[in-house]
N, C-alpha and C positions, 0 to 999 in steps of 0.2 A: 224580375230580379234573377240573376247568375246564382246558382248554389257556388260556395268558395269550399272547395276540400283543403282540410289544415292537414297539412302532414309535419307529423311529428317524427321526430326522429331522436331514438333513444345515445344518447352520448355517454362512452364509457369511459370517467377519470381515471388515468393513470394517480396513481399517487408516488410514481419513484421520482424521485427528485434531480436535479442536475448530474450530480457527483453518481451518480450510478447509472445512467443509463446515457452512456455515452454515443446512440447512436442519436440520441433526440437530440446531442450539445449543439448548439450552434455556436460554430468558429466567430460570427460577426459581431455574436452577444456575450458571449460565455468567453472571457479569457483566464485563461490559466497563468499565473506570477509565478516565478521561477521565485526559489526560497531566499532566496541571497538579496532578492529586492524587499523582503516582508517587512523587514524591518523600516525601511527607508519609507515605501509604500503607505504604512499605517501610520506614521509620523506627520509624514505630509497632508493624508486625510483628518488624523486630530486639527492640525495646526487650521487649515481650511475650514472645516466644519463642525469645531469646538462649541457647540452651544444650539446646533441646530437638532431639531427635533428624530430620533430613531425608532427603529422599531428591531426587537432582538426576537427571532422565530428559529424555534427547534423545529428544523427537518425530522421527519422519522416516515415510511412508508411503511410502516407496519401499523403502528397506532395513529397516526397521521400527528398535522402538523400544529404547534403549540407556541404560544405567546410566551415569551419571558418578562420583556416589557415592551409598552407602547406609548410612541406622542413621550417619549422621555427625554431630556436635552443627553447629548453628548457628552462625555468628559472625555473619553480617552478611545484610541484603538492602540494597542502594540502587539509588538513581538519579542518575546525577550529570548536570544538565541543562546542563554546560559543555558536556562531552565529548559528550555524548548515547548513552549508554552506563548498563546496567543490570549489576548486579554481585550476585553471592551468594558468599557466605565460607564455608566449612564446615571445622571442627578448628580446633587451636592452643591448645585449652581445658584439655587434661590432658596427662599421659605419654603416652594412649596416642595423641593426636593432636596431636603439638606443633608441627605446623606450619599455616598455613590454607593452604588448597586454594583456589582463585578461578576461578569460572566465569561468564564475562563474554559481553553480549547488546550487539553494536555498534547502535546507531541503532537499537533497538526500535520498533516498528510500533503493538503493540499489548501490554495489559499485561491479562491475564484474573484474575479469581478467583472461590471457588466460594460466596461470602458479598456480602451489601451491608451498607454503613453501616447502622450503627455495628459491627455484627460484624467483627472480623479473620478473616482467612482463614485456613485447614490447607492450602490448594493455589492454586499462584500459577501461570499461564502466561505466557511471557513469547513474542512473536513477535517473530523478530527481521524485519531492514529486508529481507534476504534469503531469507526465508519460513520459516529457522530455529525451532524451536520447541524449549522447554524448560519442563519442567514440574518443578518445586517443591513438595515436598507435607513439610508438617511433622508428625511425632507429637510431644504433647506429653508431658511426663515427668509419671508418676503419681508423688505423694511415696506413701511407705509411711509407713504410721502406726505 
């Protein structure tokens, strides 16, 4: 029998995330939305994906990264360019979520996804004005045949 040597190799996680460390962005994955579509952009992806299942995760590289919720139905993504303020809705769809949950981005910065036109996105990142970060990632519902 051959001795097998396992070499191990120790792997060091970054913990910065998209929005800050722009040399790791990739142009093919990472798009940046010009502010003037947000609006349009998150309408489109409600109207689309109304009902499929999200997941709402605080960025942070300092204390790392945190669940708001998960596996929750959709209700809403906007932009409201009064207030200037970004908003996601999740529950109020069935029994078992009848109330919506609202996790709101004040004066966003910047607004990420992981598609370009004319694609919609499965994952939204939103930066807020205070370096805030939140990521959005939708699954969508398979029908059963």
């Amino acid at each position: 029998m051959v001795p097998v040597a396992l070499v191990v190799q120790a792997v060091r996680r970054e913990n910065d995330c998209v929005a800050n460390n722009r040399s790791r962005r990739r142009p093919d994955i990472v798009h940046e939305r010009p502010k003037q579509e947000w609006h349009e952009l998150l309408d489109e992806l409600t109207k689309a994906r109304a009902g499929d299942n999200v997941t709402i995760e605080l960025l942070d590289g300092e204390f790392g990264d945190e669940f708001e919720a998960e596996g929750m139905p959709l209700a809403y993504l906007e932009y409201d360019e009064h207030a200037d303020e970004a908003s996601v809705g999740v529950g109020g769809r069935d029994g078992r979520y009848p109330v919506v949950l609202r996790h709101s981005i004040k004066r966003p910065s910047a607004i990420r996804t992981d598609s370009a036109p004319p694609l919609l996105p499965l994952a939204v990142q939103f930066v807020g004005a205070d370096g805030s970060q939140t990521l959005v990632s939708v699954l969508p519902l398979v029908e059963e045949r």
